[in-house]
C-alpha positions as CSV (number, residue, x, y, z in Angstrom):
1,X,-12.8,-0.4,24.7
2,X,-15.6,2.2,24.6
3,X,-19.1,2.3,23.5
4,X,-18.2,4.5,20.7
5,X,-16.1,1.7,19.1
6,X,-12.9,3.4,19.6
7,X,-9.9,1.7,21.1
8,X,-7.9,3.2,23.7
9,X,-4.4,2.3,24.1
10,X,-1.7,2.2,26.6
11,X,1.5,2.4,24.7
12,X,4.0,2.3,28.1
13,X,2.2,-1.1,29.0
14,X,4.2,-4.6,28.8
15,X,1.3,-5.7,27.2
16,X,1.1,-3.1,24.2
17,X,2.9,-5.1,21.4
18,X,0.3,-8.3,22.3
19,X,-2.9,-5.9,21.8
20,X,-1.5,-3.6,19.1
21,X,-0.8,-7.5,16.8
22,X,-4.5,-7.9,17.3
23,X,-5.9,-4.8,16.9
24,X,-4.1,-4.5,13.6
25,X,-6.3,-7.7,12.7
26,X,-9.7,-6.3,12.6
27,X,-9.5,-2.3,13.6
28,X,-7.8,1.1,12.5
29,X,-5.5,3.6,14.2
30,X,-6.9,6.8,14.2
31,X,-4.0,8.5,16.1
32,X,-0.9,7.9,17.5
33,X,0.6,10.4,20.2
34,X,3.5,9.1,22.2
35,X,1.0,7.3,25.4
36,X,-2.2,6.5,24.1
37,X,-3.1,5.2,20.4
38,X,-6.6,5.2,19.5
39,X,-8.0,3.1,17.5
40,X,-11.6,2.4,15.9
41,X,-13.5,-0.3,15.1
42,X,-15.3,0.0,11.6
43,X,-17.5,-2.3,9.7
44,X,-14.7,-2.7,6.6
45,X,-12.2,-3.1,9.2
46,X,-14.8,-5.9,10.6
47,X,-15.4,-7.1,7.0
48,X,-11.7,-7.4,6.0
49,X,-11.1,-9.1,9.5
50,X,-14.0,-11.9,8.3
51,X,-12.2,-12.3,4.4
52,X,-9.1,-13.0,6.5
53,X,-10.9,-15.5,8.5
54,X,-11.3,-13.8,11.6
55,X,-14.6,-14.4,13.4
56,X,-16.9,-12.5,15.7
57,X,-16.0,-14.9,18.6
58,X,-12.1,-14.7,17.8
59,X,-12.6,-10.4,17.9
60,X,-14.3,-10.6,20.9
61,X,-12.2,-12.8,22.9
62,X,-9.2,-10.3,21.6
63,X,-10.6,-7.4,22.7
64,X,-11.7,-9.3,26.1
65,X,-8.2,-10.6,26.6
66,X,-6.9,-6.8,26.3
67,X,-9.0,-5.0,27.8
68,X,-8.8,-3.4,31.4
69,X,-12.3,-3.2,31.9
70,X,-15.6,-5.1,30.8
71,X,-16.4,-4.8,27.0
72,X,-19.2,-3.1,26.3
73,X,-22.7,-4.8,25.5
74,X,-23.1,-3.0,22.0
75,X,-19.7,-3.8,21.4
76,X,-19.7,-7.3,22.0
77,X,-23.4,-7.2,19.7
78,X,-22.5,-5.0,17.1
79,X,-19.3,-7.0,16.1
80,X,-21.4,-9.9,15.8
81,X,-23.7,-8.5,13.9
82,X,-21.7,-6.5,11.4
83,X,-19.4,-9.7,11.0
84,X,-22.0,-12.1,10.4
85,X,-22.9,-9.8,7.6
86,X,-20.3,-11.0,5.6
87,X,-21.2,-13.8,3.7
88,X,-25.4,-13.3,4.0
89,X,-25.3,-12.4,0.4
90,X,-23.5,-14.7,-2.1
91,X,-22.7,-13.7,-5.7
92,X,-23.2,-17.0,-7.9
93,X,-22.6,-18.0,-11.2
94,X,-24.4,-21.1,-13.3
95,X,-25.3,-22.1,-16.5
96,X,-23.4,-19.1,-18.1
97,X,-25.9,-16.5,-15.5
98,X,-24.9,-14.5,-12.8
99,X,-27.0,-15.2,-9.6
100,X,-27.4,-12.9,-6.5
101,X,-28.8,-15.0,-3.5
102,X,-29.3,-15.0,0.1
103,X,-31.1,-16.8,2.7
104,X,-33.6,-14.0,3.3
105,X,-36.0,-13.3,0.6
106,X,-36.6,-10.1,2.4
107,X,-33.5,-8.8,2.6
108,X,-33.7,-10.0,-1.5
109,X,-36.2,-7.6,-1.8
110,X,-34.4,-4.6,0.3
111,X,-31.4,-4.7,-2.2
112,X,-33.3,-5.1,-5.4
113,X,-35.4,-2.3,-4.6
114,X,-31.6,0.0,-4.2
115,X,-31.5,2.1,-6.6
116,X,-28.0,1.9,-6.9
117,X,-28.6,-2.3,-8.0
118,X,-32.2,-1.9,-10.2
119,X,-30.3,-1.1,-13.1
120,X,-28.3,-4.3,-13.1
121,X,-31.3,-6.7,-12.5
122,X,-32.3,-8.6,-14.7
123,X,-35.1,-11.0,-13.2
124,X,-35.9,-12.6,-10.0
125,X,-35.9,-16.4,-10.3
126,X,-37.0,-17.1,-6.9
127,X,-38.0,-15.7,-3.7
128,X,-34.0,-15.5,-2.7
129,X,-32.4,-15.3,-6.1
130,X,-31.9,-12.5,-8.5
131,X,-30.2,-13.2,-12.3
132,X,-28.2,-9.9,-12.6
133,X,-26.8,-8.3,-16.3
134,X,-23.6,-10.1,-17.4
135,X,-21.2,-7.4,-16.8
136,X,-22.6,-6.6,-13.3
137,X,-20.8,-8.6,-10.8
138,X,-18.6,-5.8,-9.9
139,X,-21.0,-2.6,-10.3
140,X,-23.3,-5.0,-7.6
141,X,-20.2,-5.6,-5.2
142,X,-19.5,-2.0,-5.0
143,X,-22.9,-0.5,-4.8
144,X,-23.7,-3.5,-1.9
145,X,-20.7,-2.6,-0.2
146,X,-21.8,1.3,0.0
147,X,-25.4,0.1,1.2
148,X,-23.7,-1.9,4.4
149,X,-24.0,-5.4,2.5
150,X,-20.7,-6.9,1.7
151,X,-21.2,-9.3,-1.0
152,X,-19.3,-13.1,-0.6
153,X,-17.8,-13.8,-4.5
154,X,-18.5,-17.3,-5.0
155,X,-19.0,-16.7,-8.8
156,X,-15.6,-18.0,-10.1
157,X,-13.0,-16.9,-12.5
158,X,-12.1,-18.1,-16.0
159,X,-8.6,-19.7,-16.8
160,X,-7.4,-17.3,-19.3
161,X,-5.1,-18.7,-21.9
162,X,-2.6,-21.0,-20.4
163,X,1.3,-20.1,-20.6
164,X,3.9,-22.5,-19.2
165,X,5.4,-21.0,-16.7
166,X,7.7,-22.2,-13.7
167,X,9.8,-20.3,-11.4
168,X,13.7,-20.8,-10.8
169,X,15.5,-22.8,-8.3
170,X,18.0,-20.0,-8.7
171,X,18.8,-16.6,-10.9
172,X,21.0,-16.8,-14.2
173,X,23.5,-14.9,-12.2
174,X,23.8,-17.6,-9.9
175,X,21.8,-16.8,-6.7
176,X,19.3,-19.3,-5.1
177,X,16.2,-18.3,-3.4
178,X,12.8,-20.0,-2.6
179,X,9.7,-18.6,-0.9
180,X,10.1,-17.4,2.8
181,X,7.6,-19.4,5.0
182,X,5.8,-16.0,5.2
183,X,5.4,-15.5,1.5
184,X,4.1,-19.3,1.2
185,X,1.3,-18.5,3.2
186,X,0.9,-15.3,1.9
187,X,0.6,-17.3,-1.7
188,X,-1.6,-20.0,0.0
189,X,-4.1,-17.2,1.5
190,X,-4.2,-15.6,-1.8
191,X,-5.1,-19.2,-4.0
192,X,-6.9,-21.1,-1.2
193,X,-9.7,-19.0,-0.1
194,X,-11.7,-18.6,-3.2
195,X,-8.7,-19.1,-5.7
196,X,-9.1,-15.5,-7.3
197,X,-9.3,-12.0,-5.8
198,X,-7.7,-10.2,-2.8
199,X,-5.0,-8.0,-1.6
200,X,-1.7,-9.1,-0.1
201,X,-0.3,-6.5,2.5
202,X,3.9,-7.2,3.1
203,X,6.5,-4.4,4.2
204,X,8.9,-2.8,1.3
205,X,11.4,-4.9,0.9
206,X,9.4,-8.2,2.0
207,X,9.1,-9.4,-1.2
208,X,5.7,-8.9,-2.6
209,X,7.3,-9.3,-6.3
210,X,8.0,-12.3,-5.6
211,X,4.7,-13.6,-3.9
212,X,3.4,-12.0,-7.2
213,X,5.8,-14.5,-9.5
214,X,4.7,-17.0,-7.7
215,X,0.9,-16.6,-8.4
216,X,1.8,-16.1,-12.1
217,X,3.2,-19.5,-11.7
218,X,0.9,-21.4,-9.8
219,X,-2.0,-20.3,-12.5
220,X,0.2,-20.9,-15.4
221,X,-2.2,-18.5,-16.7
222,X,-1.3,-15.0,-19.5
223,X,-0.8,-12.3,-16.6
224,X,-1.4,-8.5,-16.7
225,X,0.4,-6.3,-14.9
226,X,0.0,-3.1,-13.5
227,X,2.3,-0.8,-11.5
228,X,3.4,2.9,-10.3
229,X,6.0,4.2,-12.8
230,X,8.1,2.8,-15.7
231,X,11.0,2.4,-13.3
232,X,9.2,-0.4,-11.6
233,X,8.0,-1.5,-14.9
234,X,11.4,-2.3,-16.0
235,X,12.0,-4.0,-12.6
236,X,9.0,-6.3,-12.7
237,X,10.2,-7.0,-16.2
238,X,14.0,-7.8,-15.3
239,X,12.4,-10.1,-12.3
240,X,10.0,-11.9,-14.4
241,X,13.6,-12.6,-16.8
242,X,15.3,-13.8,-13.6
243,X,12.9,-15.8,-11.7
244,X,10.8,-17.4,-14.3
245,X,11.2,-19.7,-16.7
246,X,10.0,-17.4,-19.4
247,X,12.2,-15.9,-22.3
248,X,12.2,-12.3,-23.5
249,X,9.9,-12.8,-26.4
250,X,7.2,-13.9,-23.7
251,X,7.3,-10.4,-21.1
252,X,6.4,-7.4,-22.6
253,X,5.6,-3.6,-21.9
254,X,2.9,-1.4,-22.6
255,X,4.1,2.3,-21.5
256,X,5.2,5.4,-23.5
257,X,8.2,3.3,-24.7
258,X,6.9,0.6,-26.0
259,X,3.3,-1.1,-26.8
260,X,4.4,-4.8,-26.9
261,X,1.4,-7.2,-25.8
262,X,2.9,-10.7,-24.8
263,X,1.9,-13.5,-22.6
264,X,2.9,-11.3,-19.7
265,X,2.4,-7.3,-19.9
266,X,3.5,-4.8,-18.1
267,X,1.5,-1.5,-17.8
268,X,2.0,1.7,-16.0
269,X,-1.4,3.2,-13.8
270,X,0.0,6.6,-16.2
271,X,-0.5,4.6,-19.2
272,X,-3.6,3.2,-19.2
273,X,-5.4,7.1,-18.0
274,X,-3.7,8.7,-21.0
275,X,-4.9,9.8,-23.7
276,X,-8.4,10.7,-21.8
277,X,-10.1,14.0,-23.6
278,X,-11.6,16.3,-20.7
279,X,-16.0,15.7,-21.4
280,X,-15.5,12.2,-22.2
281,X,-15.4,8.9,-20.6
282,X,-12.8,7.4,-22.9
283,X,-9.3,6.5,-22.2
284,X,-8.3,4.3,-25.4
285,X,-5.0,2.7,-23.9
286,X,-8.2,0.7,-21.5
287,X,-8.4,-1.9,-24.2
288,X,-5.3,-3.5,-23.2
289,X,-7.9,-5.3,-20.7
290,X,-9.3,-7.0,-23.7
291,X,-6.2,-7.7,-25.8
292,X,-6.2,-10.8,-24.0
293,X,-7.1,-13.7,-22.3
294,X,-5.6,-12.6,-19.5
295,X,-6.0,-15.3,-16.5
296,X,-4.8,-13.1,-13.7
297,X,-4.1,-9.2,-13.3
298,X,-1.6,-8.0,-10.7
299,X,-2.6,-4.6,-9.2
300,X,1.6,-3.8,-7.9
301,X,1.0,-0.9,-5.2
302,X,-2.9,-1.4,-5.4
303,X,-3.4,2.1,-3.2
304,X,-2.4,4.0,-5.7
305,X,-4.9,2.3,-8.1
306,X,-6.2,5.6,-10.3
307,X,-10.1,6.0,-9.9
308,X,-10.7,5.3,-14.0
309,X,-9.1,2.0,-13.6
310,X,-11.9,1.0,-11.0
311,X,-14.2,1.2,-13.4
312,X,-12.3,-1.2,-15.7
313,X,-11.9,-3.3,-12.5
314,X,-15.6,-3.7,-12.2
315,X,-16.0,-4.9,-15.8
316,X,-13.5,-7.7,-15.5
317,X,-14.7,-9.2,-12.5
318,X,-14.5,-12.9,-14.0
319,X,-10.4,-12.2,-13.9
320,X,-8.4,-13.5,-10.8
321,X,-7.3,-10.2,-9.6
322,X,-4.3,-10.0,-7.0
323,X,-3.2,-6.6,-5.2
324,X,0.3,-6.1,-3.9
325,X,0.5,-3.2,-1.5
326,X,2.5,-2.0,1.5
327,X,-0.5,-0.4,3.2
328,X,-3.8,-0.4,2.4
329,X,-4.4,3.2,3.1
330,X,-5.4,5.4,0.3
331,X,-5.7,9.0,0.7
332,X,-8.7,9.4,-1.1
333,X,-10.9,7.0,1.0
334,X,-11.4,4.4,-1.3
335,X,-10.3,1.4,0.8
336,X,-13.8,0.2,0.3
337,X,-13.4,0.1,-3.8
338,X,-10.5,-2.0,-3.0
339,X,-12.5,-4.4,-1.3
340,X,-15.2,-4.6,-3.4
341,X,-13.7,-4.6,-6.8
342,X,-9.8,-5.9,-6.3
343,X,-10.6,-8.3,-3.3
344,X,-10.6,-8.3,0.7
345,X,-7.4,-8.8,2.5
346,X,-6.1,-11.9,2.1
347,X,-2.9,-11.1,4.1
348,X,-1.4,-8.9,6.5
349,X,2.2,-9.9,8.5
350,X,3.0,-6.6,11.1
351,X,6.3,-4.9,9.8
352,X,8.1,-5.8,13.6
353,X,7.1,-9.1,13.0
354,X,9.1,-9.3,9.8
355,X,11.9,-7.1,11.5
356,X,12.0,-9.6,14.6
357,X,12.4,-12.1,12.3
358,X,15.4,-10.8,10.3
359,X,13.5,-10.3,7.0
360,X,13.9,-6.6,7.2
361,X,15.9,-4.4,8.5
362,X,15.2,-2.9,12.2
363,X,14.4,0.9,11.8
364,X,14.5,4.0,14.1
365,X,12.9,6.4,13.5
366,X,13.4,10.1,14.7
367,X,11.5,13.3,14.5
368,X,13.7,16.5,14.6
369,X,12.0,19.9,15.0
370,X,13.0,23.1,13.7
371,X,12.4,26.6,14.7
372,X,10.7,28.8,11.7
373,X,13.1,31.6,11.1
374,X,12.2,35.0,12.8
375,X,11.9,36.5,9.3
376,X,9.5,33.9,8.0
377,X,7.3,34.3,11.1
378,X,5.0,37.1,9.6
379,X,4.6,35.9,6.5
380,X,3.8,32.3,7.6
381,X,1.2,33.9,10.2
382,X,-0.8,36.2,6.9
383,X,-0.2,32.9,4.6
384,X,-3.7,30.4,4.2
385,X,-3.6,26.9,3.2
386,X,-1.0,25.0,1.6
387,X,0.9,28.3,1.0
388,X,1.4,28.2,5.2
389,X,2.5,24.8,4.9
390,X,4.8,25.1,2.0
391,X,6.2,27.9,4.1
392,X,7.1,25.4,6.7
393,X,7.9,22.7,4.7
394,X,10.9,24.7,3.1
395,X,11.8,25.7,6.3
396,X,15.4,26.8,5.4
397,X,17.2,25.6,8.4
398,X,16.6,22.2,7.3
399,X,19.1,22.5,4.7
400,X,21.3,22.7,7.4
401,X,20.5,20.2,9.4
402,X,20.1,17.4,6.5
403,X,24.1,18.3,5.5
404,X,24.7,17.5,9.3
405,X,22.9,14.3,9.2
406,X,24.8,13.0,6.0
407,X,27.9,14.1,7.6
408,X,27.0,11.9,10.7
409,X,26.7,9.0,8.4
410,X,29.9,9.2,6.4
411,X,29.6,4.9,5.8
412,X,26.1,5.0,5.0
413,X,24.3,5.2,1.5
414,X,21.9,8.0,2.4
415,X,18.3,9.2,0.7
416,X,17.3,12.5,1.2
417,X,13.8,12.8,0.1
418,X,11.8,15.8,-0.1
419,X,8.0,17.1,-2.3
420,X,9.6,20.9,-3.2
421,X,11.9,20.9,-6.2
422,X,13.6,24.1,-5.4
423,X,14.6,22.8,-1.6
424,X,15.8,19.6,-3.3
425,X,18.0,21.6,-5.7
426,X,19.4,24.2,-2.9
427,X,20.1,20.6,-0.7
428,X,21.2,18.7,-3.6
429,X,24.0,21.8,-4.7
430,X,25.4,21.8,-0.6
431,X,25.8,18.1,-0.7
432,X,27.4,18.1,-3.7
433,X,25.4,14.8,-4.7
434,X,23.1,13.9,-7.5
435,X,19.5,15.0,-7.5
436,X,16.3,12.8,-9.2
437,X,13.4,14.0,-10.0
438,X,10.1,13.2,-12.3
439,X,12.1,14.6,-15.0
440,X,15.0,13.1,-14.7
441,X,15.3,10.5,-18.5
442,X,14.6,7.0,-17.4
443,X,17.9,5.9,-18.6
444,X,20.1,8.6,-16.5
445,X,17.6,7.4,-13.4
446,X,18.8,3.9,-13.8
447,X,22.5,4.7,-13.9
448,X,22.2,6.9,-10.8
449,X,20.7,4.1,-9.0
450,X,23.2,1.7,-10.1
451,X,26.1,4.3,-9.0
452,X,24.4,4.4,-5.7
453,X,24.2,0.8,-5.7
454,X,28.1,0.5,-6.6
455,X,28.7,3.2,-3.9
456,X,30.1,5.8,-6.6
457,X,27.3,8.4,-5.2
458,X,26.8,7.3,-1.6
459,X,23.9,10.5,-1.2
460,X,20.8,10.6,-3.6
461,X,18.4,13.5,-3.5
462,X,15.5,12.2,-4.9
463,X,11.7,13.5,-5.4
464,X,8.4,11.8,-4.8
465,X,9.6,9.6,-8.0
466,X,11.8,7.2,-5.7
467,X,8.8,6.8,-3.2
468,X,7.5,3.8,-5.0
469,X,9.5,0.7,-7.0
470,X,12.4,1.9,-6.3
471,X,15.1,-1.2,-5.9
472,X,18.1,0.4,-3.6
473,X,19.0,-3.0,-0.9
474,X,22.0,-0.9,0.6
475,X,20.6,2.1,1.3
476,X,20.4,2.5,5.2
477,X,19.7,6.2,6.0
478,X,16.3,8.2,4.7
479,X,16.4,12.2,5.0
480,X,12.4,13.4,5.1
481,X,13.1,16.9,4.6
482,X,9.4,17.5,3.4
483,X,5.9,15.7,2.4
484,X,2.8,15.9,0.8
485,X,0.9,16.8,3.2
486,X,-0.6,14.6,5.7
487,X,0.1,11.7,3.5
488,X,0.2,8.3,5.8
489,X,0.9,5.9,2.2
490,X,3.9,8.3,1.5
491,X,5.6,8.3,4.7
492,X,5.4,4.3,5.3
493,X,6.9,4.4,1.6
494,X,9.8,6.5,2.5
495,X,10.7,4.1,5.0
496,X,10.2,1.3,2.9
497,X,13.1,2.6,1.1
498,X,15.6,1.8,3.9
499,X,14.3,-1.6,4.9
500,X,16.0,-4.2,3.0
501,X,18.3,-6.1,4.9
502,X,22.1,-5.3,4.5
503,X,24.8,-7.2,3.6
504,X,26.3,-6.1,6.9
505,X,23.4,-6.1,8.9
506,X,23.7,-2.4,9.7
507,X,20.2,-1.2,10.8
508,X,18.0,1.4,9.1
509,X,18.0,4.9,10.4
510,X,14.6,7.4,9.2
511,X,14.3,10.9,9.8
512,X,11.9,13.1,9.7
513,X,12.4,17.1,9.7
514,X,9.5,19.0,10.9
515,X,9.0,23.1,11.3
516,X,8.1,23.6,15.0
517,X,4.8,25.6,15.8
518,X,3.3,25.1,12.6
519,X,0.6,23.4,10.8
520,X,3.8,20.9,9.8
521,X,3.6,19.5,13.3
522,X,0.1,18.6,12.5
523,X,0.4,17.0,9.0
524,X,3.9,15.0,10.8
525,X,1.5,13.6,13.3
526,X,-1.1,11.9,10.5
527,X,2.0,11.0,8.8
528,X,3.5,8.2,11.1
529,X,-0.2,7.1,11.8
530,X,0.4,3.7,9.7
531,X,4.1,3.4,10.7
532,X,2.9,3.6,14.2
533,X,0.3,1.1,13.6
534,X,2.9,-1.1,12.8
535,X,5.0,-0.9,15.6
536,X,7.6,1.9,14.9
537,X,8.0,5.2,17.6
538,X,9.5,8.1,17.0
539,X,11.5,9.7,18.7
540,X,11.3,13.7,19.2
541,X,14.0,15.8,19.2
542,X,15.0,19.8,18.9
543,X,17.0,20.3,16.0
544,X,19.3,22.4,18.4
545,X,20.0,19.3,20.5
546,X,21.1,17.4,18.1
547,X,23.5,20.4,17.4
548,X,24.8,20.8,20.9
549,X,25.3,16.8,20.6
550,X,27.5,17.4,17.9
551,X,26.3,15.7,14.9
552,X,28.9,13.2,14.5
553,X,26.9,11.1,17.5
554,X,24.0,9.4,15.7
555,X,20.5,11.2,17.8
C-alpha cells in the first residue's frame, strides 16, 4: 500500500485471491500484467464501498490484514475522512418540499454558495437546511458528487400505480426455479437499504433478469424498462410472460416495432435518443417517462446508459430506480453519474466466486499472438491512429488461426466475434457458418440463434450486436478476433457470452487474437483489466505454438 493510494499486488502469492476479494470491495484495478496488479484507491471507489456498507474501520483493517508492510498514515487518514463523507449531507423530503441538510451550517454555506447548486436553491430555512426547487433532487446529487460531497438520499420515492404482480413457482413449459441465495441478497440489498435506487453488479449469465422480476414483484408497482437492443427487448418481454404472473395484454414494448404503453414497458436506450434534431435539446420518444405512473424503472446494462437519458434520470428522481449491469465500467467516465443519478452499488458477488460455486461456468482464458505480415509492416509503420490499429486488428493471419480453433472444438457451439465487418465476412465465407450483424432483420437473428441453440449451426460469426442480451446457455467457445479498442465493458461482455452453465458441465474456453508488436498489444492489455479484476488470467501464447501443437490439442 503506498502513499500515493495505489495498491500493489503480488499475483504469484497464496494470499492473492484473499486480497484481490477485498480489494474489489472498495478500490479499482488500474493494470493487470501477469505478476503485479495495481490497484488505486479513489474517493467513488471509497463512496460506493460506504453505500455497500463498508466502513472506514472495515477498509483499514483489509488493507492491514494484506499488506506486507505498515499502512501508511495518510492512508489510514484519508480513508477515514473521504468515507465519513458519505452521509454528512442528507437529501430530505417533508411536507411536499425538498430539504438539503447537514450538521455543519458551514459546510451549508460552502455548497449553497456552488455555483453548480445556486440555481436550484430556493431558500434557507435554517442555519443547516436549504428548501431546494422541486425538480432538483438529482441536478443537486450530481453537481455535489462533482464538488467531492456525495449526497445520502433519504428523500423517498412514490408508489407508482400498483399492478398485481407475483412471480412463478415454475415456467408454463414446465421448469421450476426460485431465487439463488446470491440473488436473494442481491434483491434484499437492493430493497432494504433505502428501498429505491442502486445498481446491482452479477456476471452474464447470473441471473440479473431475474433479480430484476423479482423487484418488479416485490413493489407490485407499473415498471419501466430500459435495455441495449430490441433483441433483449424481446427477451425481457418473453421472461416477464414466463416468470410472472402477468398476461400479454399487461407487458408491452416501445421500440421501432411497436409503441404499446402497458403496466410493464419495454424501451430500447436507441429508442428513447431518436428522433433528436442536431441544435436542439429535444428527443420526443423522452415522454414515455411521463406516460405513467411508473413505480420503478429498471436501467438493464446500466453502463451503457446514453448521456441524454441522464438528464431524464435526474428529473425523476422520486422513481425507485434499479440498474442491472455486469461491470460498472463505462468507457466514457461517467461511473460517477451512475452513482449520483441511478444509485450507489448495492451489490457486487466476484465472478470466481459464482464460478466456485457452480452458478457459472469455469472459464479460461487465452491470449494468442500473431505476427503482422511482412507486407503489412510498412504500411502499419506510416499509418496514425485508429487506421494503425485497424491494420492490426484485421491482421489477416487471424483468419487462419480462428478456422484452426473451431476445428479444435468440433463438439462445441463456438462464437467468433469480431468489430470489422469485412474480417467477419472473409471468416464467416472459410467457416462456412452463418454471420450476424447490426443489420441482420430481427426475425432472421432470432432463428439463427435458435438454430444455434438446436445445434443446426454449431459456429456463429457475430458482430458487436451479440455483445449484449444475447440468450445462447450452450455456447462454450468465444473467438475474439478483434475489439473496439481498449474497451474493458466489451471484453467482460464477450465472455459473458460463454458463461452459462452447460447441460454437460463442459467449461468455457475464451480466446483472444492479438497482432504482435503493435498498438493491439496495448489496447489487449486495458481490455482484460475488469476480467482480471475479477479473477480470470490469461494465458499467452504465439500463434505459431499453438501450430506446432497441432491444433486438435486444446492450448
Amino acid at each position: 500500500m503506498q502513499s500515493d493510494h495505489s495498491v500493489l499486488l503480488e499475483v504469484d502469492n497464496p494470499n492473492f485471491a484473499g486480497a484481490r476479494d477485498d480489494l474489489i470491495g472498495f478500490a479499482e484495478l488500474v493494470k493487470s500484467p501477469e505478476h503485479i496488479h495495481t490497484y488505486r484507491i479513489t474517493p467513488l471507489s471509497l463512496w460506493n464501498a460506504a453505500a455497500a456498507g463498508w466502513t472506514a474501520a472495515r477498509v483499514q483493517a483489509a488493507l492491514a490484514r494484506w499488506s506486507k508492510f505498515p499502512l501508511p498514515g495518510e492512508v489510514v487518514a484519508t480513508v477515514a475522512d473521504r468515507m465519513a463523507r458519505f452521509g454528512r449531507i442528507r437529501l430530505l423530503a417533508e411536507d411536499g418540499h425538498l430539504y438539503l441538510e447537514a450538521d455543519d451550517p458551514l459546510l451549508l454555506t460552502e455548497i449553497a454558495r456552488l455555483r453548480s447548486v445556486q440555481p436550484h436553491v430556493a431558500e434557507q430555512t435554517a442555519p443547516n437546511r436549504l428548501r431546494l426547487a422541486p425538480l432538483a433532487r438529482g441536478f443537486v446529487k450530481q453537481a455535489l458528487l462533482k464538488a467531492g460531497h456525495p449526497v445520502d438520499d433519504r428523500a423517498g420515492y412514490r408508489d407508482g400505480d400498483a399492478l398485481e404482480v407475483g412471480l412463478r413457482e415454475a415456467t408454463p413449459d414446465g421448469e421450476a426455479f426460485a431465487l439463488r441465495p446470491y440473488q436473494q441478497e442481491a434483491l434484499h440489498a437492493f430493497l432494504h437499504r433505502d428501498a429505491g435506487s442502486g445498481v446491482i453488479v452479477l456476471p452474464c449469465g447470473a441471473g440479473k433478469t431475474l433479480v430484476g422480476l423479482a423487484a418488479l414483484c416485490a413493489l407490485g408497482t407499473q415498471t419501466l424498462i430500459l435495455c441495449s437492443s430490441n433483441t433483449s427487448v424481446r427477451q425481457w418481454m418473453g421472461e416477464v410472460l414466463r416468470r410472472t404472473s402477468l398476461g400479454e395484454g399487461q407487458v408491452g414494448q416501445y421500440t421501432g416495432q411497436g409503441k404499446e404503453i402497458a403496466p410493464v414497458t419495454v424501451a430500447t436506450y436507441q429508442m428513447l435518443t431518436a428522433g433528436h434534431k442536431k441544435d436542439s435539446d429535444e428527443f420526443p420518444h423522452m415522454k414515455i417517462f411521463q406516460a405513467r405512473r411508473w413505480g420503478l424503472v429498471i436501467y438493464d446494462e446500466v453502463h451503457l446508459l446514453p448521456a441524454p437519458v441522464f438528464r431524464v434520470t435526474a428529473e425523476i428522481q422520486a422513481t425507485r430506480r434499479l440498474g442491472l449491469t455486469a461491470t460498472l465500467v463505462r468507457e466514457d467516465g461517467r461511473e460517477d453519474d451512475v452513482f449520483a443519478l441511478i444509485g450507489p452499488k448495492r451489490f457486487d458477488l466476484p465472478w470466481r466466486v459464482l464460478e466456485g460455486q457452480g452458478w457459472i461456468a469455469t472459464a479460461a482464458c487465452h491470449e494468442l499472438r500473431l505476427d503482422l505480415p511482412a507486407e503489412l509492416r510498412p504500411a502499419y509503420a506510416l499509418a496514425d491512429g485508429s487506421a494503425r490499429y485497424r491494420l492490426a486488428a484485421e491482421n489477416p493471419q487471424k483468419e487462419a488461426l480462428a478456422e484452426q480453433l473451431v476445428q479444435a472444438h468440433p463438439d462445441d457451439r463456438v462464437l467468433v466475434i469480431g468489430h470489422y465487418l469485412g474480417q467477419l465476412e472473409r471468416i464467416a465465407d472459410r467457416l462456412h457458418a452463418p454471420l450476424l450483424t447490426g443489420k441482420t432483420p430481427q426475425r432472421e437473428r432470432d432463428r439463427l440463434f435458435d438454430a444455434f441453440r438446436a445445434g443446426e449451426e454449431p459456429v456463429l460469426v457475430v458482430s458487436r450486436v451479440a455483445n449484449f442480451a444475447v440468450d445462447l446457455p450452450d455456447a462454450s467457445v468465444a473467438i475474439e478476433v478483434s475489439g473496439l479498442f481498449g474497451s474493458r465493458q466489451e471484453e467482460a461482455q464477450r465472455l459473458g457470452r460463454i458463461l452459462r452453465p452447460k447441460r454437460d458441465g463442459r467449461p468455457a474456453t475464451f480466446y483472444a487474437l492479438v497482432s504482435r508488436e503493435t498498438v493491439e498489444e496495448e489496447f489487449a492489455l486495458r481490455r482484460q483489466l475488469f476480467l482480471t479484476e475479477q479473477g480470470y488470467r490469461y494465458t499467452i501464447r504465439r500463434a505459431v505454438e499453438v501450430a506446432e501443437s497441432g491444433a486438435a490439442s486444446r492450448p
